[in-house]
C-alpha positions as CSV (number, residue, x, y, z in Angstrom):
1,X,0.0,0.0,0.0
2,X,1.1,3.6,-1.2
3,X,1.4,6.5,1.1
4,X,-1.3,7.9,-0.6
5,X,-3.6,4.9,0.0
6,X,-3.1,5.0,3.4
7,X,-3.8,8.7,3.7
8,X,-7.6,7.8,1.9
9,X,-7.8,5.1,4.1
10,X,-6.6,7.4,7.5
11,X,-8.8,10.2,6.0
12,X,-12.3,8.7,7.0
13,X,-11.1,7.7,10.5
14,X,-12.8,11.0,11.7
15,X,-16.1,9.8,10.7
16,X,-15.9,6.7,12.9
17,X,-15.4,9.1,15.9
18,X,-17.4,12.2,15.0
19,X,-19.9,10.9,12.7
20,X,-21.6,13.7,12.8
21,X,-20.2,16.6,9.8
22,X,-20.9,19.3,11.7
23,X,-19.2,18.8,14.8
24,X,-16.2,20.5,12.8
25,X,-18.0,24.2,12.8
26,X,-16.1,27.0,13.8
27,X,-17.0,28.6,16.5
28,X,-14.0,30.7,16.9
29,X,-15.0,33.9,15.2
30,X,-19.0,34.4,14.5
31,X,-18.9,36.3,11.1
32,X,-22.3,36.9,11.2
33,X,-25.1,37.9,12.9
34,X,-25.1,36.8,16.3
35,X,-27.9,34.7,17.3
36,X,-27.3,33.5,21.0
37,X,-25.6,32.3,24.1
38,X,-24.6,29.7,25.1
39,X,-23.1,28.9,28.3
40,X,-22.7,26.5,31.4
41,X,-22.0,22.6,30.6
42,X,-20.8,22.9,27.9
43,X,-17.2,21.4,26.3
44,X,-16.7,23.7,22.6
45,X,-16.9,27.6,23.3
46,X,-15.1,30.9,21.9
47,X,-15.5,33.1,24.4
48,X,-15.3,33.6,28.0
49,X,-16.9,29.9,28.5
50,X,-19.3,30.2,26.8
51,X,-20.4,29.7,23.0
52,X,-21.1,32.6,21.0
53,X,-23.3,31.3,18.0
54,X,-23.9,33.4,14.9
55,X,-26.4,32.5,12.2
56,X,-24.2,30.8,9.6
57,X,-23.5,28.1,13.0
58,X,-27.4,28.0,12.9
59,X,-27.2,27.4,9.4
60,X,-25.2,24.6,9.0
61,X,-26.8,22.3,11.2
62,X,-29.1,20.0,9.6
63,X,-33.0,21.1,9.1
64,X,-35.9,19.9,10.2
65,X,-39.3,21.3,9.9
66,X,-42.3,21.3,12.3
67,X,-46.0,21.9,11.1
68,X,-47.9,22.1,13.9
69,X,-50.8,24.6,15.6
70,X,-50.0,25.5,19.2
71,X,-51.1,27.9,22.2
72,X,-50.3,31.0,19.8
73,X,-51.5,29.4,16.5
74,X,-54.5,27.6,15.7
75,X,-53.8,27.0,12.2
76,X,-51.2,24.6,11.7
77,X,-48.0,26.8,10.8
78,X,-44.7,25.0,9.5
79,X,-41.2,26.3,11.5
80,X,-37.7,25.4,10.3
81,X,-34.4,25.0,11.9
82,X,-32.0,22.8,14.0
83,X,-32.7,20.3,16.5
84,X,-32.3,22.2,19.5
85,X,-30.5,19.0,20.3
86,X,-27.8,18.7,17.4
87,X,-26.6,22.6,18.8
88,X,-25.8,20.6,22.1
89,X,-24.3,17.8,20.5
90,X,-22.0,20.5,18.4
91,X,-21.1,21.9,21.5
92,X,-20.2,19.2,23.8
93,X,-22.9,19.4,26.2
94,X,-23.0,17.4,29.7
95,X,-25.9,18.5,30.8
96,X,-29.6,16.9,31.5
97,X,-31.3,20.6,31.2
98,X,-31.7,23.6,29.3
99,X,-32.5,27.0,30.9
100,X,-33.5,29.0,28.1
101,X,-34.2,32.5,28.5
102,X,-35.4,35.2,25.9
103,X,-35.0,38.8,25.3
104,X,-38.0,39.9,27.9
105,X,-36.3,37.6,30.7
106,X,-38.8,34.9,30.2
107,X,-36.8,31.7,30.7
108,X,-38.1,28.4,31.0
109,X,-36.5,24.8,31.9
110,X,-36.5,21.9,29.7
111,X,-35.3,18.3,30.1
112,X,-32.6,17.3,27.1
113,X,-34.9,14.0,27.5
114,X,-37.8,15.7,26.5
115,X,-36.1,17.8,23.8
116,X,-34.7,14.5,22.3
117,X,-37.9,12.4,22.7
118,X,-40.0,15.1,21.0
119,X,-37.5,16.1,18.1
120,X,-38.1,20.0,19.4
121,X,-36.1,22.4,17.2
122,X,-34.6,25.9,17.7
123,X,-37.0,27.5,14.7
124,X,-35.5,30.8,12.6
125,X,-37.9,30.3,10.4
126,X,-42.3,30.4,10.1
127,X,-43.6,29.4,7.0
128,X,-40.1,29.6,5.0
129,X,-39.9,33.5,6.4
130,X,-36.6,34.2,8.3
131,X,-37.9,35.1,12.2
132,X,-36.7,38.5,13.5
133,X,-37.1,39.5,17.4
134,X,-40.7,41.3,16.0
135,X,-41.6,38.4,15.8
136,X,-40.6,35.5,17.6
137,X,-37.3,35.5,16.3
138,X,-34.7,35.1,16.1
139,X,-34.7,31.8,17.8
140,X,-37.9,30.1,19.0
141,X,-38.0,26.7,21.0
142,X,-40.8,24.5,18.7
143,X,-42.4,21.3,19.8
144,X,-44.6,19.5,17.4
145,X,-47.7,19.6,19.6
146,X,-49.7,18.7,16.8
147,X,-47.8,14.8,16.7
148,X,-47.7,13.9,20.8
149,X,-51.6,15.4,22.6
150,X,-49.7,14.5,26.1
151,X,-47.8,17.8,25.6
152,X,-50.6,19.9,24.5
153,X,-50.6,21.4,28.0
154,X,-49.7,24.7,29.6
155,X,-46.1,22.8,30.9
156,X,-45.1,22.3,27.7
157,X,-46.8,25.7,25.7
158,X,-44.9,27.3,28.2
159,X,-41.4,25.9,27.9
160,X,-42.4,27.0,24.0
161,X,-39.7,29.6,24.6
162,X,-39.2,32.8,21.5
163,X,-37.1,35.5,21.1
164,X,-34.3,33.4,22.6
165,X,-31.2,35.4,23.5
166,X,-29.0,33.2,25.7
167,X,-29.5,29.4,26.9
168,X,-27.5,27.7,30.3
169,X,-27.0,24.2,29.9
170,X,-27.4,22.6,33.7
C-alpha cells in the first residue's frame, strides 16, 4: 500500500469518531449575525466559557421542519431549523437541562430528555420566512404539539420559549 492509500484510508477515520459533519464548525469567530448564548456545561466555546453562536452556525446544522398549531397558532403553521439538540451535541454538552431564556427575561426549563424524545427544534424560520425578534425571532424553541396530545398542556406551551437570547445548559 502507497502512502497515498493510506492517507484515503486514514482520512475517513474522523467519521468513525465524530460521525456527525458538523461537529467540525467553527465557533472561533462568529462572522455573522449573532444569534445567541450559550453557556454552562458545555465542552466547545469561543469566548469567556461560553459559546457565541452566529447564524451561519445555525445554518449549518441539519434542518428539520415542524408543522404544527399551538397555544399561539390555531392554524397549523410549519417552522424550520436545528434540533435544539444537534446545537448541544455540536457543543459538547454534559448536561440533563436547558435554561432557556429570551430577550424579555422569560426563561423556561427543559429536560434534554424531553427535547430529544419530541425532536423540538430551535425554529428561525415560520412558514419559510426568516424570524426577527418582532416576531418570535430570532430563535424560537418549537415542539410539534400537533404529533404527541400529552404535551398539548400549559407545561409544555410554556417551555415554547421565542425570542431566545441566551440558553444555560445545567
Amino acid at each position: 500500500m502507497t502512502p497515498k492509500h493510506i492517507r484515503f484510508l486514514f482520512s475517513f477515520l474522523p467519521l468513525f469518531f465524530f460521525p456527525n459533519p458538523y461537529i467540525y464548525a467553527d465557533l472561533s469567530n462568529p462572522t455573522d449575525d449573532i444569534i445567541v448564548e450559550v453557556s454552562g456545561a458545555i465542552t466547545v466555546t469561543n469566548a469567556d466559557d461560553m459559546a457565541i453562536i452566529d447564524r451561519d452556525v445555525i445554518n449549518n446544522l441539519p434542518r428539520k421542519s415542524i408543522t404544527t398549531s399551538s397555544h399561539i397558532t390555531e392554524v397549523p403553521v410549519t417552522y424550520s431549523g436545528p434540533l435544539f439538540t444537534d446545537l448541544l451535541t455540536l457543543l459538547g454538552s454534559k448536561g440533563r437541562t436547558v435554561v432557556v431564556i429570551a430577550w424579555d427575561d422569560y426563561l423556561a426549563e427543559i429536560s434534554v430528555d424531553d427535547l430529544d424524545k419530541y425532536g423540538v427544534i430551535l425554529a428561525d424560520s415560520e412558514n419559510g420566512k426568516q424570524l426577527t425578534l418582532s416576531d418570535r425571532g430570532p430563535l424560537y424553541v418549537v415542539f410539534p404539539f400537533s404529533d404527541f396530545p400529552e404535551i398539548r398542556n400549559d407545561l409544555y406551551y410554556n417551555k415554547s420559549v421565542w425570542q431566545i437570547k441566551a440558553i444555560e445548559v445545567k
